[in-house]
N, C-alpha and C positions, 0 to 999 in steps of 0.2 A: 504494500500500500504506500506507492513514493508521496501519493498529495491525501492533504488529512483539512476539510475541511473545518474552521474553528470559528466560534464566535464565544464573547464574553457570556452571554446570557440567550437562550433557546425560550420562547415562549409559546406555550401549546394552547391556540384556542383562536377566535375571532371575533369574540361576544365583548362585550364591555370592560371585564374583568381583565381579560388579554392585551385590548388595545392601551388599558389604563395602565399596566401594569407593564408594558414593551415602551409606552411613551415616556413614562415615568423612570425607567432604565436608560433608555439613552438620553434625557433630558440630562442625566447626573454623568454621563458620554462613556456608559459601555455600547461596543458594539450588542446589535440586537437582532436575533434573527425571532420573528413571528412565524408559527408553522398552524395550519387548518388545514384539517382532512375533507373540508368543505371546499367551495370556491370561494372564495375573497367577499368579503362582503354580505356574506349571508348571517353572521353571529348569529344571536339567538334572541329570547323572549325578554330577558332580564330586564329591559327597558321599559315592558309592554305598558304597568301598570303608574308611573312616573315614577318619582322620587320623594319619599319622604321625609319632612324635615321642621324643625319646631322654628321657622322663622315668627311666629305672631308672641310667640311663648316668650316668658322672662329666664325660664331655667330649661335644661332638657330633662327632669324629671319625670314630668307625665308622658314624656317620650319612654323614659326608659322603662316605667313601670309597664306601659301597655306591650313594650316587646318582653319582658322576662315575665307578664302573666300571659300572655299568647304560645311564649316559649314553653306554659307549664311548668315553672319556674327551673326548666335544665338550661337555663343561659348558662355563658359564663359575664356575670356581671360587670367584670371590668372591663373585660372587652365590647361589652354591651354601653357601656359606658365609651371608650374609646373611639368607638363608630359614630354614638348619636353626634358626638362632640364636636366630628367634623362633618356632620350634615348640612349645613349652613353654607358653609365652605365651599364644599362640593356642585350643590345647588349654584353658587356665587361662580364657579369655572364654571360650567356647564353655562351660565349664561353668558361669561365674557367670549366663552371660543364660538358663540354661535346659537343657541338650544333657543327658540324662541318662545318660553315662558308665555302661558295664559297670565293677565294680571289684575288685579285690584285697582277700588276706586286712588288707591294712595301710590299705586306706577310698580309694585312690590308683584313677585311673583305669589299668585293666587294661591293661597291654599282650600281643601275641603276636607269634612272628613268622609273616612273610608271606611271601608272594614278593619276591626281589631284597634281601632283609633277613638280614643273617647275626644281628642280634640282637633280641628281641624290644621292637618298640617302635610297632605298629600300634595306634592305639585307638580305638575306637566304639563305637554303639549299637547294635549288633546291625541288621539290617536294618529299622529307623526312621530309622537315622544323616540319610539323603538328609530324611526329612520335618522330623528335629527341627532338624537343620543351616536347613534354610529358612524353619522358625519363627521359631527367635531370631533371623536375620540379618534378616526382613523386621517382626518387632519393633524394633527395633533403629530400621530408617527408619524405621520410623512416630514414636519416639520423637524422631529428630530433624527432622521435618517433611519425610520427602522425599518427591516424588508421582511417585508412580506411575501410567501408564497403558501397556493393554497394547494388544492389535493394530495398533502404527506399526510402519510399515516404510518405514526409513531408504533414503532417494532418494540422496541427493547432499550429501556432506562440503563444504560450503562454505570458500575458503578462496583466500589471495590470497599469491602469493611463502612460501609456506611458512608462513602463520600460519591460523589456524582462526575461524570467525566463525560458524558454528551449522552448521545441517542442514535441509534440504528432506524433509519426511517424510510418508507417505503415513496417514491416516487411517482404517485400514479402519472405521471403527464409521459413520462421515460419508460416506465418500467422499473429503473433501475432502486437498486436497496445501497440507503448512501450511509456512511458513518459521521456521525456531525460528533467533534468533541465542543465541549461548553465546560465551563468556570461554573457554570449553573444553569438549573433548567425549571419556568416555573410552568405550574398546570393550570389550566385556568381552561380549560374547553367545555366545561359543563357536567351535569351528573347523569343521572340515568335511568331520567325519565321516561327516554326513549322504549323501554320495554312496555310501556304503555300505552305510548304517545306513534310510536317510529321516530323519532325526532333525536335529542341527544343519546349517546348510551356510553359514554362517559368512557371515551378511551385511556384518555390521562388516567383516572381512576383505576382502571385496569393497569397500568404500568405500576404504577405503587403499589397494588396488590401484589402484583407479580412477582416486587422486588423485597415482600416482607414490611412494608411500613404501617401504622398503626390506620385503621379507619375507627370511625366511631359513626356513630347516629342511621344507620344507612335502612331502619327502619323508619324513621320518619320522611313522609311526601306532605308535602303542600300541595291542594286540592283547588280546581276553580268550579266555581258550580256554573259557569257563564261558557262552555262548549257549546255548538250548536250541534242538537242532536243529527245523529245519523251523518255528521260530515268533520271535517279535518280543521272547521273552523272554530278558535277561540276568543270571544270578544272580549276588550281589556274591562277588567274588576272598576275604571274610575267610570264606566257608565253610570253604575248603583250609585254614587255621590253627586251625582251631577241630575238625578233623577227618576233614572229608571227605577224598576222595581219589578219583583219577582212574584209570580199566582201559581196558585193550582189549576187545573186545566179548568174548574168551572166558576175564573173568575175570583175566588179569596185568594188574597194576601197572603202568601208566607208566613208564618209566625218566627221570627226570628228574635235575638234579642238586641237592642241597636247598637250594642259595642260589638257585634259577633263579627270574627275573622273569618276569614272565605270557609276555613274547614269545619266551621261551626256552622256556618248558612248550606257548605253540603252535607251535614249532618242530618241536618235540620229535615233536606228534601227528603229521604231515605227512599230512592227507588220509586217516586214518586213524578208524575208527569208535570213538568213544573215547565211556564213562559216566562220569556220578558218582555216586559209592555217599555216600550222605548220610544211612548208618542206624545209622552208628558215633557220633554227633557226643555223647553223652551227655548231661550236664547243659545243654552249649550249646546243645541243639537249642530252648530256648524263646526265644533270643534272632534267631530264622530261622524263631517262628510264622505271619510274614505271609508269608515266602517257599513254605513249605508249603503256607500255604493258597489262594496263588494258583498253585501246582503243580498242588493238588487242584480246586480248581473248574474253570481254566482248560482245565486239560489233562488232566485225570482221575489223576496222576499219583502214588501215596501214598510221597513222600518218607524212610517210616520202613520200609517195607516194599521199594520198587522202587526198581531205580536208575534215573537219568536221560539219558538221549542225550542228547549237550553237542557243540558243534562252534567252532573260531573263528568272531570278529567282530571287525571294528576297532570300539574303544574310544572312542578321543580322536586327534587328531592333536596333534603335538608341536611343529611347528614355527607361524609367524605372522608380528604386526607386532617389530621386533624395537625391545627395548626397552633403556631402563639401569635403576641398582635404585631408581628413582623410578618406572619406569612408564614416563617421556616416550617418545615415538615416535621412533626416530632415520630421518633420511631419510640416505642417503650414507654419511659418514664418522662414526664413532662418536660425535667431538666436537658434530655438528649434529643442532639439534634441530626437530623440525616445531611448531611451536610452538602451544601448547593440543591438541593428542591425545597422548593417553594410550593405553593398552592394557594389560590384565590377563588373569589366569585363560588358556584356551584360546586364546584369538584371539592372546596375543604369543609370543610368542620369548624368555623371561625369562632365558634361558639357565642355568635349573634343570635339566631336563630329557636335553638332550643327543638323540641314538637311542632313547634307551628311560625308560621308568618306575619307580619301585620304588612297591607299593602305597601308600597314604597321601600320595604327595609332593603330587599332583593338587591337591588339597583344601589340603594345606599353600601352596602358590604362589598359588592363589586367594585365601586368606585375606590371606596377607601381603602378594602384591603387588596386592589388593584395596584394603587397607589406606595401603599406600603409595601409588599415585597418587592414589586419592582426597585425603590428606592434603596432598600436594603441589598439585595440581590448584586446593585450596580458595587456600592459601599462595599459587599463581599469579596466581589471579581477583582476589586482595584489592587486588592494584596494579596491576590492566589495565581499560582501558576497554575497553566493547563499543565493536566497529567492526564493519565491512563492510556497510552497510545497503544498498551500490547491489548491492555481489555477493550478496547473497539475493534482492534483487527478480528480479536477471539471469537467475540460477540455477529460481528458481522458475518463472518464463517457460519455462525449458528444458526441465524436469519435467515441466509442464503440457503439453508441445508435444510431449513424447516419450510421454508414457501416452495422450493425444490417437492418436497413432499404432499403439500397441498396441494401443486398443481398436478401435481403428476395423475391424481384421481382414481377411483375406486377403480380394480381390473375386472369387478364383476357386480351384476344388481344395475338397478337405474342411478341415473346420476341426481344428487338433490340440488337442487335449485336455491340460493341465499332468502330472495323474496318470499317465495311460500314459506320457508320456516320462518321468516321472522313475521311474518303476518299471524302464522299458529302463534307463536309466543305473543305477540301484543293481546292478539285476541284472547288465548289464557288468563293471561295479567286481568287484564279488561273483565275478563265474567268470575274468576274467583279470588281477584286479589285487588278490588275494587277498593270503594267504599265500604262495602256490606263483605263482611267475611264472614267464616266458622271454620269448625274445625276439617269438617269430612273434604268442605272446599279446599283446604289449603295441602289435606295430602292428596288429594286426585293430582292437585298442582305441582309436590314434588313429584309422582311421580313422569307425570306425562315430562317435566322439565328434564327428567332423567332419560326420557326416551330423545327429547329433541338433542339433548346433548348429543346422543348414541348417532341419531341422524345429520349433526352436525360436523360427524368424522369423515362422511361421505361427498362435502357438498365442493364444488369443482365449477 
């Protein structure tokens, strides 16, 4: 191997967490390679719901209480604390690079409340939030020289007695499987919701597993009860603040209770036939003209006149790699660290969160703890040498020798197809590992999970 590709800092992901956290790196001037197994530009939901934040507030107290009892008090409080802190903040860049704030009679961006919020302090752009959110963030790297490229898919975290030395990653545009050494490498591509959704399924999260590092939380999901039944579309949770409101099919009100977070409003529904009437929203409805009009094209559906059949979806997962308020990866004991991974956004365990969400917080954890490892990360690289050149060659030999083997495919029986099994698994998840569980549901679910594994040795 005469050329060894290297950068100070590798960041795996496209969603907000990645771009904050790749800007945030070379701002402090390590080099920064960004890597997606997506195409460019696609990130993720994180954005969807806006960003919360106690601008009208004197303290961030009532902030923090209502995420450590949404959390079910498994926050970790000081971290919960450390995030709310720089909400303000956050909000305040998001509007200098760009983000165009709905606002107040006083010129202040708008707050309302939301779910899981006893006070009003949810803010965005109305359903652009997600686009403009990804604007200025992927401004932002271009401004500090970070590259990006998208369709890699991260093989194998390289790494020796606990310290990080790049990544073995698959090239889809080439083909080729290339060996990247890094000073450090952060995760930040999202969790793995996708088993529900098809959407993320959390390959970062997978590399750390793979490599021995601690997860926590990874039975906790955040739920939206705002999907549109029977289709791939989910409408952002800031409609409910702004107006909307959720019935049973013949017309009664939901009974919910009005500080309820999302996963207490799909509790609420329990498999139950549930609309949203979205023809009250008045002055706000121009801030939810995209959302209408892919109502109306999509689905034929006129938002101002009909209401819409909505059902749960899982959201996000809440749990990952578990981190401290720098980001770093802790493997084992709190004190130890896996040294050069990082992880942010979705994929860690920031211990913001807890069981459950309050809207807004998503995007706030992204941003900040975006923020913070990146900046750390850069602080790390400045006085580490690259090492481990014999374990990428090793490693890469392994790579090669194992997709060698996958492609090579079954010599006998039919060949399985990627899409049909992952549609069986979503659909799985989807009917016994819902909302509504029990027990008999949940072993039919190991076991068929044991069968698709079995079917997944086959697939070519």
């Amino acid at each position: 191997m005469e050329y060894l590709e290297a950068w100070d800092i590798i960041v795996i992901g496209d969603g907000p967490a990645a771009l904050r956290a790749s800007a945030s790196a070379a701002k402090e001037g390590a080099t920064t390679l960004m890597m997606s197994a997506d195409s460019l530009g696609v990130g993720n939901s994180s954005a969807m719901d806006g960003i919360a934040a106690p601008l009208k507030e004197s303290t961030t107290k009532s902030h923090r209480d209502d995420t450590i009892r949404t959390g079910a008090f498994l926050c970790d409080q000081d971290i919960v604390s450390n995030r709310i802190s720089q909400a303000t903040r956050q909000v305040d860049l998001l509007e200098r690079w760009g983000v165009i704030f709905r606002r107040d009679a006083d010129g202040i961006p708008l707050v309302r409340r939301a779910a899981g919020h006893t006070l009003p302090r949810l803010a965005g752009a109305g359903d652009a939030m997600s686009r403009e959110t990804q604007q200025v963030l992927e401004e932002q790297c271009m401004r500090y020289g970070v590259v990006r490229r998208g369709d890699q898919i991260p093989l194998r975290l390289v790494h020796t007695d606990e310290q990080v030395h790049g990544l073995i990653s698959l090239d889809l545009s080439t083909g080729l499987v290339n060996p990247l050494q890094a000073k450090c490498v952060i995760i930040a591509d999202g969790g793995y919701e996708g088993i529900w959704t098809g959407t993320s399924i959390g390959l970062g999260l997978d590399l750390a597993m793979r490599s021995g590092l601690s997860v926590r939380g990874l039975e906790f999901v955040s739920w939206t009860p705002l999907a549109v039944s029977g289709t791939n579309v989910v409408l952002p949770i800031g409609m409910l603040a702004d107006g909307a409101t959720l019935h049973h099919k013949n017309g009664n009100p939901l009974e919910v209770d009005d500080f309820a977070d999302a996963n207490r409003i799909v509790n609420a529904i329990n498999d139950q036939e549930i609309v949203l009437d979205a023809r009250n929203m008045g002055a706000s409805n121009i801030w939810w003209s995209q959302t209408s009009e892919l109502l109306s094209t999509r689905l034929g559906i006129n938002a101002s006149k009909q209401t819409i059949p909505v059902s749960p979806r899982a959201s996000t997962t809440l749990g990952g790699i578990v981190t401290d308020e720098f980001g770093r990866a802790i493997s084992g004991k709190w004190s130890r660290w896996f040294t050069g991974l990082y992880a942010a956004g979705d994929s860690a365990c920031s211990g913001v969160h807890g069981a459950g969400i309050i809207a807004g917080n998503r995007l706030l954890d992204a941003l900040a703890g975006g923020a913070e490892s990146g900046k750390h990360a850069a602080e790390h690289a400045a006085k580490t040498s690259f090492s481990g050149r014999a374990a990428l060659e090793t490693q890469l030999g392994v790579a090669e020798a194992d997709l060698d083997f996958d492609m090579a495919g079954a010599e006998e029986g039919p060949v399985q197809r990627a899409g049909p099994l992952f549609a069986k698994l979503t659909d799985l998840m989807s009917t016994n590992v819902g909302t509504i569980r029990n027990e008999s549901g949940l072993k039919a679910t190991l076991d068929q999970l044991n069968d698709l594994e079995a079917s997944s040795e086959k697939l070519h």
